[in-house]
C-alpha positions in Angstrom: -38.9 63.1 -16.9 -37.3 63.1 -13.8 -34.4 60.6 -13.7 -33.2 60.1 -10.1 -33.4 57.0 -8.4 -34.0 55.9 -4.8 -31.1 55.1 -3.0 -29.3 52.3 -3.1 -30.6 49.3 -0.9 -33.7 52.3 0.2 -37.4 51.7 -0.2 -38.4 51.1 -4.1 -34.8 50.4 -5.4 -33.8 47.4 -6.9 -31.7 46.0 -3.9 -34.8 46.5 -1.7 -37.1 44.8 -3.9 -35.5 41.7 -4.9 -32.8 39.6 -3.2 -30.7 39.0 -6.7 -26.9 37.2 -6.1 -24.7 37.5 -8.9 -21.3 35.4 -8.7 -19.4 34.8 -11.7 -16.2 33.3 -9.6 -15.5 30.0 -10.8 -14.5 27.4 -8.2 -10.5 26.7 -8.2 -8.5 23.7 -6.5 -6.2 25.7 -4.4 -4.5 22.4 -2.7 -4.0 18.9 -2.6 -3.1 16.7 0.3 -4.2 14.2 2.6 -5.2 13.7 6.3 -3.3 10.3 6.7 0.5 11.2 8.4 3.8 10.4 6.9 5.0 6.9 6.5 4.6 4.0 4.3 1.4 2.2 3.9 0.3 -1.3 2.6 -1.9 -3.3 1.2 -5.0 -2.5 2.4 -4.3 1.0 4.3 -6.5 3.5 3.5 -5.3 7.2 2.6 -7.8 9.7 2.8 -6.7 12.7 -0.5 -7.9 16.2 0.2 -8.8 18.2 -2.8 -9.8 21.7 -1.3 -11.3 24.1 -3.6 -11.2 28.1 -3.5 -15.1 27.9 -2.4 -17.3 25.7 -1.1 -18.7 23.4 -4.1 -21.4 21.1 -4.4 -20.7 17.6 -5.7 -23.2 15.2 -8.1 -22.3 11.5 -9.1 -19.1 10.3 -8.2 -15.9 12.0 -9.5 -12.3 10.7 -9.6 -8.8 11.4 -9.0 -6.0 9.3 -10.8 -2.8 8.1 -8.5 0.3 7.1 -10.3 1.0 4.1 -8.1 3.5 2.0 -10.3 3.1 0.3 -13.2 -0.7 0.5 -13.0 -2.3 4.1 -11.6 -4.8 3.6 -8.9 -8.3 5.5 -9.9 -9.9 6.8 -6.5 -13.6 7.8 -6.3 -15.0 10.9 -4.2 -16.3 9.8 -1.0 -17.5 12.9 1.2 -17.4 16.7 1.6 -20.0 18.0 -0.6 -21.5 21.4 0.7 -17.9 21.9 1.8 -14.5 23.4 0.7 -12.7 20.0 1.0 -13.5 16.9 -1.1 -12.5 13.3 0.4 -11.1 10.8 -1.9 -10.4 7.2 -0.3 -7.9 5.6 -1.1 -7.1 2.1 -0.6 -3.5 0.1 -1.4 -3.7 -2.2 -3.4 -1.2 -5.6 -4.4 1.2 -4.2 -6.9 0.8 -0.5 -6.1 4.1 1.4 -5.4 5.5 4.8 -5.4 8.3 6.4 -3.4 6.3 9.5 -2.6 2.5 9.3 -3.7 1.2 11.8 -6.2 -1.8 12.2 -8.9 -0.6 11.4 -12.2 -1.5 15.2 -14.1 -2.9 18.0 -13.7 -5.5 16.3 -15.3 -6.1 13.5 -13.2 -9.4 15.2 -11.1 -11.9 14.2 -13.7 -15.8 14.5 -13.4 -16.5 10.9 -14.3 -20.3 11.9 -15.1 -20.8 13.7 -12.0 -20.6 17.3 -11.4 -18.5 20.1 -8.7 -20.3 23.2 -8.9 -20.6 26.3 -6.7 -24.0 27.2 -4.9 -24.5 29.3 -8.0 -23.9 26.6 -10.5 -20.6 27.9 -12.0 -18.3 24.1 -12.9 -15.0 24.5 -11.3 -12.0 24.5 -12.7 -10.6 20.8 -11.9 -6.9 21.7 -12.9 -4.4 20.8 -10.2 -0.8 21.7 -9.6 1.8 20.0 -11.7 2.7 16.9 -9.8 5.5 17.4 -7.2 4.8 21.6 -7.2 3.5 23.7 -4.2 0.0 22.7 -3.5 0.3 19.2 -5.3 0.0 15.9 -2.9 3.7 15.4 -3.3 4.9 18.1 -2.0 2.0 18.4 0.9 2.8 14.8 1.8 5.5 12.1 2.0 3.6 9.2 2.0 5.4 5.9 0.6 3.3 2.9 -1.1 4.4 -1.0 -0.7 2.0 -3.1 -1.9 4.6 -5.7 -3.2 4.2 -8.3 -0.9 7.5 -10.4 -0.1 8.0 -13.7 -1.2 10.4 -16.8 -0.9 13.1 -17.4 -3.8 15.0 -19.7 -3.0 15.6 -22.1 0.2 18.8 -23.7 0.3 21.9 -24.6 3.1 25.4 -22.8 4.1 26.2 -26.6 5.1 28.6 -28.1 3.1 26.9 -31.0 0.8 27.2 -34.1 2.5 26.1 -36.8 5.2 25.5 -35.5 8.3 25.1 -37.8 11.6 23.3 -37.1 14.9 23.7 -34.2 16.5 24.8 -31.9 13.6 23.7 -28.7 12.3 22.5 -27.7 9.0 21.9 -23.8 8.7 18.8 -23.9 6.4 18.2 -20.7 4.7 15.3 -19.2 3.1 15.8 -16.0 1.3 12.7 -13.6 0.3 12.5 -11.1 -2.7 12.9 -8.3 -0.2 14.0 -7.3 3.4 11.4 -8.8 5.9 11.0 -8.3 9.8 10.5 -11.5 12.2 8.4 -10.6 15.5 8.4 -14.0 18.0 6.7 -12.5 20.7 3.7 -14.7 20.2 5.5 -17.8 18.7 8.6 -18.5 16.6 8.0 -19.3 12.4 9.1 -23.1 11.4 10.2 -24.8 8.8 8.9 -28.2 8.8 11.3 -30.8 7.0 11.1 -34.3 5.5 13.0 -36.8 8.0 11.6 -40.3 7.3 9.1 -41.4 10.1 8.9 -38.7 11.8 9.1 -35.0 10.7 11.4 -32.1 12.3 9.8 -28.8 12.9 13.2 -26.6 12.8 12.6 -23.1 14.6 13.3 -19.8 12.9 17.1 -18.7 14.5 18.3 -15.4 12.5 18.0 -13.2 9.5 15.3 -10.3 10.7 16.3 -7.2 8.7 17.8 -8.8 5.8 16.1 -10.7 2.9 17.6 -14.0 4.4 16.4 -16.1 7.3 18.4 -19.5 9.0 16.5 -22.5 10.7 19.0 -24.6 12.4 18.4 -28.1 12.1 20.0 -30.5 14.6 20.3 -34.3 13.6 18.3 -36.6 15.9 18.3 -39.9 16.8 16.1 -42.1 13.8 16.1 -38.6 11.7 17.1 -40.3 7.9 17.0 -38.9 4.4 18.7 -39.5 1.2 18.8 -35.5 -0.1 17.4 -33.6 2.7 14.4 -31.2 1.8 11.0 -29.7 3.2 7.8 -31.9 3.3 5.7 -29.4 1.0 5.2 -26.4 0.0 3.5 -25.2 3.2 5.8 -26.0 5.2 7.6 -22.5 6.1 4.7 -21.5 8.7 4.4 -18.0 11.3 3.7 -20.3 14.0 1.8 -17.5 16.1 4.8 -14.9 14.7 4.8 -12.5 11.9 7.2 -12.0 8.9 6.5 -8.8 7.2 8.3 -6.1 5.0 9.0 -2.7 6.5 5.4 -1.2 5.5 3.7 -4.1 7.1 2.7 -6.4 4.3 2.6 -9.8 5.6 5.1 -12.3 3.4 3.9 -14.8 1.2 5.2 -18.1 2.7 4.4 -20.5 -0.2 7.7 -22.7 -1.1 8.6 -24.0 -4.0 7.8 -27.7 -4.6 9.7 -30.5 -2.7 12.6 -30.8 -5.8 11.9 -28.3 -8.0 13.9 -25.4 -8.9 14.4 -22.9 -5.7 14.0 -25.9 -2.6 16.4 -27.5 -0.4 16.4 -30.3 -2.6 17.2 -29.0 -6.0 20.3 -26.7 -4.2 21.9 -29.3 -1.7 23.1 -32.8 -1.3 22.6 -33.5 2.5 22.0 -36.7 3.5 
């Protein structure tokens, strides 16, 4: 017998005759990052993660990648990019979530929840990612800083001396939050409302942006009376048309303590 062959990819050889694609290279994650810039981000942001793969993979079900965000890691489902090299995980901040610069928990944390990320020719891919914090992990691509404590009162009390005060005096009222917040007045000016017999006293907001502690200064006014001066409720610290936030943007929780109790006007001062 004769043994030669056609040639390669000529009439009557195997290339010619069939269209056969053989690819044994196994998808790998080659970075991790995210299109969202650098900054922190609050409660409710949205950060898109960018897992991109050495080849475009094709992606069944709904995979997930595990944040560490604080004392409870935030598990993010694939949203988009099938067909593609880059796979889309949203993520959204939630209340408690914090981390100085965000990162996946392991190299473990891209898991297939069910689903599947395969090439075209159906080889899995690898889902092992860079140790958090290397080259080609989300901390190291990214700076990205997660607040979602929101900022809340502590304590309201007075710098005035405990006492009886008579018309036209001033009583710095101060109420101090669990972290730094930010006043913005341009549309209106926060109050604190307080408890003056017949009628109330809205006190504007006077000082304090940048610190944990804001003053109201109340002036005495004519027919103003009250035996241990405090706020009418617990509402009664309101924006009035302006914000109070922390430096990533969470709005404050205004709620005070109740008239009396432990942390109000009442409880800490004397001022009749």
């Amino acid at each position: 017998s004769t043994l030669t062959l056609a040639s390669p990819g000529g009439t009557n050889s195997l290339g010619a005759n069939k269209a056969l694609i053989i690819d044994t290279t196994v998808p790998t994650v080659a970075s991790v990052t995210s299109t969202s810039s650098d900054g922190s981000y609050k409660v409710g942001d949205v950060i898109p993660i960018k897992i991109t793969f050495s080849e475009a993979v094709i992606v069944s079900g709904t995979p997930q990648l595990t944040l560490e965000t604080g004392t409870s890691d935030a598990v993010v489902n694939y949203a988009s990019g099938s067909g593609s090299v880059d796979l889309i995980f949203n993520y959204t901040v939630a209340s408690g979530n914090t981390s100085t610069d965000l990162d996946y928990v392991a190299t473990s944390s891209l898991a297939l929840n069910s689903g599947t990320i395969k090439d075209a020719a159906g080889n899995n891919a690898t889902l092992t990612l860079a140790s958090p914090g290397a080259s080609g992990s989300l901390g190291a691509n990214k700076a990205l800083v997660i607040d979602g404590v929101v900022p809340t009162v502590t304590n309201v009390t007075s710098t005035t001396s405990d006492g009886t005060l008579k018309i036209g005096d001033v009583a710095a009222i101060t109420v101090t939050f669990s972290e730094v917040v930010n006043v913005v007045t341009t549309g209106g000016t926060p109050t604190l409302t307080l408890e003056t017999g017949s009628s109330d006293v809205a006190v504007n907001y006077s000082s304090g942006t940048g610190s944990n502690t804001l003053t109201f200064n109340y002036t005495v006014a004519s027919g103003n009376t009250s035996t241990d001066l405090d706020y009418v409720a617990t509402s009664s610290l309101a924006l009035n048309s302006g914000t109070i936030k922390d430096a990533a943007g969470n709005n404050a929780t205004l709620t005070l303590a109740s008239p009396g109790a432990s942390g109000s006007l009442g409880a800490n001062k004397a001022l009749v």
